[in-house]
Legacy VTK file of the C-alpha trace (Angstrom):
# vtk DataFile Version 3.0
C-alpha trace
ASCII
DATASET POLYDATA
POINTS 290 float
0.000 0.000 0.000
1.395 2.743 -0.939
0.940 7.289 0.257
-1.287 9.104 -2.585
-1.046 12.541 -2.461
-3.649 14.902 -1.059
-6.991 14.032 -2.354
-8.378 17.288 -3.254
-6.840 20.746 -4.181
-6.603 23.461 -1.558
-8.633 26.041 -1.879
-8.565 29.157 0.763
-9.747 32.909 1.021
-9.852 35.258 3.962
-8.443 32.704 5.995
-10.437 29.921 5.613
-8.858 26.600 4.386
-10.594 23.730 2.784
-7.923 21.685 4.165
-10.219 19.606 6.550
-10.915 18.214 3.116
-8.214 17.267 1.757
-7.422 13.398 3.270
-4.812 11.039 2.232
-5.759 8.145 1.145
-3.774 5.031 0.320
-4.456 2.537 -2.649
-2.901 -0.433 -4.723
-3.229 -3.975 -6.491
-4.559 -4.477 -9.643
-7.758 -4.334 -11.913
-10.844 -5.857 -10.988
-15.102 -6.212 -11.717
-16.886 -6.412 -8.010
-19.213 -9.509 -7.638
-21.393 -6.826 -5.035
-24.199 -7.816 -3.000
-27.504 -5.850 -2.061
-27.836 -2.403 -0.378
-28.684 -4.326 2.842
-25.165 -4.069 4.077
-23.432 -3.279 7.134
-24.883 -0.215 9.064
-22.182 2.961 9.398
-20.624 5.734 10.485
-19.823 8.374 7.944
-16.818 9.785 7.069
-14.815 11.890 4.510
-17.692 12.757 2.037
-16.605 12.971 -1.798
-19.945 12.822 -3.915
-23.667 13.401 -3.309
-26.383 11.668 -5.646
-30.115 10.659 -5.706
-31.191 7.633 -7.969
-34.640 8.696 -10.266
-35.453 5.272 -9.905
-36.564 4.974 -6.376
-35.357 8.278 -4.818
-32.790 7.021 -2.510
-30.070 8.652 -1.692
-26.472 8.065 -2.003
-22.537 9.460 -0.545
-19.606 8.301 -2.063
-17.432 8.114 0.879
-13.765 7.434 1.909
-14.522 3.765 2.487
-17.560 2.780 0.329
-20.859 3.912 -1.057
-23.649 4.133 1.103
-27.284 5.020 1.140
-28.565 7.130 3.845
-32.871 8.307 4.831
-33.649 10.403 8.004
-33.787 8.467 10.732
-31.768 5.576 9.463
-28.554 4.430 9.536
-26.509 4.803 6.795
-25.872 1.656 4.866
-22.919 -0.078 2.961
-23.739 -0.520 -0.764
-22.418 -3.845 -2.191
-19.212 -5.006 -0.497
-16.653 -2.600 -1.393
-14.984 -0.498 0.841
-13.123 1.189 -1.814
-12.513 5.386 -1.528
-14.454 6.395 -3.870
-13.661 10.303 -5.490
-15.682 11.697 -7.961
-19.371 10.376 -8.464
-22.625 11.030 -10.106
-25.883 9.974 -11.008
-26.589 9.327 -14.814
-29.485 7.818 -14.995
-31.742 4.831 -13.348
-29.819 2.712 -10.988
-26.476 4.360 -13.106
-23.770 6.187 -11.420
-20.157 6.964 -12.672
-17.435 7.151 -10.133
-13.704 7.092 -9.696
-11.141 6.593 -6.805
-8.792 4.466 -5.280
-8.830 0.328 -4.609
-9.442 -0.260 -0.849
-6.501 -1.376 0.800
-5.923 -5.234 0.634
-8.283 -5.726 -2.083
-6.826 -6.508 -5.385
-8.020 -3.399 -7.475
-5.848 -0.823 -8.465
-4.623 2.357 -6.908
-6.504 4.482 -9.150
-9.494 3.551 -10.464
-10.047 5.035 -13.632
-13.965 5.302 -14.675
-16.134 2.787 -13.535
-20.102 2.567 -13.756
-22.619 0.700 -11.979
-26.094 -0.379 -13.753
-27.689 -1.672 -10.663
-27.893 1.290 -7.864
-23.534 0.192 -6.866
-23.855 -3.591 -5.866
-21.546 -4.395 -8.906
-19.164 -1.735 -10.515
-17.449 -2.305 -14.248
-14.144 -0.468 -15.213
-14.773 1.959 -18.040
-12.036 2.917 -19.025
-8.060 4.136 -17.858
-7.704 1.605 -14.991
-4.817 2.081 -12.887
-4.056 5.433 -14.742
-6.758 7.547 -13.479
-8.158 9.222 -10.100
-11.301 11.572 -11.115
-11.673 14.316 -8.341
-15.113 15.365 -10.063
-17.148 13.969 -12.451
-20.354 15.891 -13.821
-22.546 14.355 -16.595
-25.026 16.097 -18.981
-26.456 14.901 -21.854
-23.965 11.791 -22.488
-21.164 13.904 -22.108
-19.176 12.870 -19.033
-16.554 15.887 -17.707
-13.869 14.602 -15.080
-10.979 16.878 -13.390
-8.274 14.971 -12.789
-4.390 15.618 -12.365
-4.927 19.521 -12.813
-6.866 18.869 -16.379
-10.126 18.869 -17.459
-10.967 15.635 -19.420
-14.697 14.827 -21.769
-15.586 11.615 -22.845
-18.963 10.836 -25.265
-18.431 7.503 -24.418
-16.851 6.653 -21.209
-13.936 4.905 -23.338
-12.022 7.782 -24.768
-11.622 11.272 -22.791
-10.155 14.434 -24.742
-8.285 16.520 -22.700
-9.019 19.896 -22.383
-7.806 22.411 -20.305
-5.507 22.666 -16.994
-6.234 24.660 -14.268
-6.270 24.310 -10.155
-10.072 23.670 -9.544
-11.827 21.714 -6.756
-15.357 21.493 -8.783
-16.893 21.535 -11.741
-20.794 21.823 -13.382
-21.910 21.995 -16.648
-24.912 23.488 -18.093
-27.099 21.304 -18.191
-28.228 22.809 -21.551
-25.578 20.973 -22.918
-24.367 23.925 -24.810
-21.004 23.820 -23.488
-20.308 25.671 -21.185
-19.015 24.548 -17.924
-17.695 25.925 -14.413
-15.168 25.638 -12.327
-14.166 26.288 -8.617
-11.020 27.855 -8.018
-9.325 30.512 -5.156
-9.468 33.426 -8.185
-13.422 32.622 -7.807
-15.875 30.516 -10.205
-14.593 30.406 -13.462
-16.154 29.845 -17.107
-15.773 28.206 -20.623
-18.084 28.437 -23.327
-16.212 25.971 -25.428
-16.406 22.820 -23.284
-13.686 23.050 -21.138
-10.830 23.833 -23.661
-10.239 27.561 -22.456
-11.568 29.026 -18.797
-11.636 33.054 -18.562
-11.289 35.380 -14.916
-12.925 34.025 -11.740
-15.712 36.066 -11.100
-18.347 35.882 -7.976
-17.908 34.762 -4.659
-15.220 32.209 -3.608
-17.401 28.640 -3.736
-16.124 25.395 -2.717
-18.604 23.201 -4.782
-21.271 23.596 -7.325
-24.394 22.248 -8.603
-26.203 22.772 -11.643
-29.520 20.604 -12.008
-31.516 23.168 -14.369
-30.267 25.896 -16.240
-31.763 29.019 -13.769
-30.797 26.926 -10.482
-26.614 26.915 -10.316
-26.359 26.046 -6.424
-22.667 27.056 -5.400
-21.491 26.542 -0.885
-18.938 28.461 -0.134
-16.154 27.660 1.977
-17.521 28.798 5.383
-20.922 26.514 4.411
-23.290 29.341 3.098
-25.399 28.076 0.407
-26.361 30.120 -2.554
-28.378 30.614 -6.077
-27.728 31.879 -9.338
-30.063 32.494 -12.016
-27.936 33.823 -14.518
-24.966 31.369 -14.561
-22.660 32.388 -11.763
-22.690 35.970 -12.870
-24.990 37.130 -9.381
-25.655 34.977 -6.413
-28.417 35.436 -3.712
-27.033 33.788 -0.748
-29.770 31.285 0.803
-29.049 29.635 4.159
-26.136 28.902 6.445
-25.772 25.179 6.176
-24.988 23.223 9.741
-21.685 22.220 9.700
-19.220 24.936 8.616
-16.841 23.934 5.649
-18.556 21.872 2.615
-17.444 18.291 1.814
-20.196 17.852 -1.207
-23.268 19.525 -2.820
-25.809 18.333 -5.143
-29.001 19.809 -6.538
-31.776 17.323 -7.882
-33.818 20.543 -8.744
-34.616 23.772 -7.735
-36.353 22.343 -4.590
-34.156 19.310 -3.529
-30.545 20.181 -2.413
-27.865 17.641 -0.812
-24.975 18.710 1.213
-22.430 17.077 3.286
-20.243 19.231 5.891
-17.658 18.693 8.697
-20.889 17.067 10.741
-23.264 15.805 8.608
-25.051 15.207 5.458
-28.430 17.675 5.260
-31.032 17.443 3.076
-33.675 21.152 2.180
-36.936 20.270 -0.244
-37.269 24.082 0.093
-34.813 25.273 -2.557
-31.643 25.562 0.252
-33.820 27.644 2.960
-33.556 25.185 5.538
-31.802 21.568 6.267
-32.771 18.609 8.186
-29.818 16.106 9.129
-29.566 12.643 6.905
-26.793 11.178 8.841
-24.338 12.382 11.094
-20.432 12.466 10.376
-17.612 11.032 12.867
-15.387 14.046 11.691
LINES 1 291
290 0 1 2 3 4 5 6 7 8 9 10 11 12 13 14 15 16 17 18 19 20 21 22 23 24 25 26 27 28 29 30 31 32 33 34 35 36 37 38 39 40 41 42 43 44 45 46 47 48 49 50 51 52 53 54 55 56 57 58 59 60 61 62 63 64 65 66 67 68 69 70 71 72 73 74 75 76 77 78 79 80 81 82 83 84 85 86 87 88 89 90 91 92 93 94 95 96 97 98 99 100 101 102 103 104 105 106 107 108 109 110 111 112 113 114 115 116 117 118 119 120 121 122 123 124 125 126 127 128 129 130 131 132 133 134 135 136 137 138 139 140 141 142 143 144 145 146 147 148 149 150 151 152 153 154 155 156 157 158 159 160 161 162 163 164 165 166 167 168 169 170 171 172 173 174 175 176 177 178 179 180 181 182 183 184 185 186 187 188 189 190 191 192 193 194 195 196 197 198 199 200 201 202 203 204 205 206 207 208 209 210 211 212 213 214 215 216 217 218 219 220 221 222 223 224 225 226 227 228 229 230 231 232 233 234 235 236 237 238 239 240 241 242 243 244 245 246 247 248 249 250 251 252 253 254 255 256 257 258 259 260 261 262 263 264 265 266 267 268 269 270 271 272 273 274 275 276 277 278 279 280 281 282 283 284 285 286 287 288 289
């Protein structure tokens, strides 16, 4: 088993660090296809959030943690999806029981440091590498229309397919949302502020806006963005003015995602919160141990 460097880029303003989440991680062995099991696993803690998602199909919700994916409802405890305890970086939901995701092998296991892309058909009780296996660790993923867009290594990359990526730009982001237009533009987080392309990632202009941390973009007059401190906001215009919301429990963001304009994920230093009032107000999903 070997050290992997931090998992996530710094990002700071005014004095505030999102160092709390940036965790090392260790990961090694080779390639291999999970034989899963059902979401009736072993009940959990939380820890070290790295992706939000709700599946259409049923409306459960999901957080790609540290050491596995698990599903989590109010009142419940959170519970292990499949059997892999793997870390697991960026993630989304594509469609019916189909995420994406990236990350690192869980220690001991025989799958490979870095992941690569690998999808799940059934809700995450099996996983099937996708492509770059052992080559690549996916801090975000964002899908929209087919189009997959990763950041990974400093570079954004786009795949059609999930075989092939083009890569695009490099920058120092921590998050990134694309329209979900599809007409190519796409966002990133950085310390100069959120920045913008309008040609799918191959050229970013001047961070404009408040600092975020993480963004969401689940219709095109709804971009969510959480700042660093854990103050939610809105734009309707595409990052270009925010209306600040709530003040999220927690403090400093781990994860965000929007399912619309009413239902809003986010995971902080002490939870993961759930509004169905457009970000005005939070109820607690599941705690987190730190």
């Amino acid at each position: 088993m070997t050290a992997r460097p931090a998992a996530r880029p710094l990002l700071a303003a005014a004095g505030v660090t999102l160092a709390s989440l940036v965790l090392a991680a260790c990961g090694g062995g080779s390639s291999h296809t999970d034989t899963g099991a059902d979401t009736s696993g072993s009940s959990e803690m939380l820890s070290h959030v790295h992706g939000l998602g709700v599946d259409p199909a049923d409306g459960r919700a999901y957080v790609a943690t540290h050491n596995g994916l698990y599903t989590v409802a109010k009142a419940q405890k959170p519970k292990l999806v499949g059997d892999r305890t793997d870390d697991f970086m960026g993630f989304t939901v594509t469609g019916k029981n189909t995420f994406i995701a990236s990350g690192h092998g869980a220690p001991g296991s025989d799958r490979p440091g870095n992941l690569g892309a690998i999808e799940t058909k059934d809700a995450g009780r099996t996983w099937t590498s996708r492509s770059l296996s052992g080559e690549a660790d996916f801090h975000s993923l964002n899908s929209v229309k087919n189009t997959v867009y990763g950041y990974e290594s400093g570079q954004v990359k786009v795949s059609g397919d999930l075989k092939s990526w083009d890569e695009r730009a490099k920058l120092d982001a921590l998050d990134l949302a694309a329209d979900p237009t599809g007409n190519d533009t796409l966002l990133a987080t950085t310390t100069e502020g959120v920045v913008a392309s309008t040609d799918g990632g191959r050229t970013f202009g001047k961070g404009a806006g408040p600092l975020q941390a993480f963004l969401s973009w689940p219709v095109e007059k709804a971009l969510f963005g959480i700042a660093p401190a854990g103050k939610l906001s809105r734009s309707e215009d595409g990052g270009t003015t925010w209306k600040q919301l709530s003040d999220i429990p927690g403090g400093q963001p781990q994860a965000l995602t929007a399912v619309n304009t009413d239902h809003v994920l986010a995971a902080t230093q002490t939870g993961v919160y759930e509004s169905r009032d457009g970000g005005k107000t939070f109820t607690e999903l599941a705690p987190l141990t730190s």
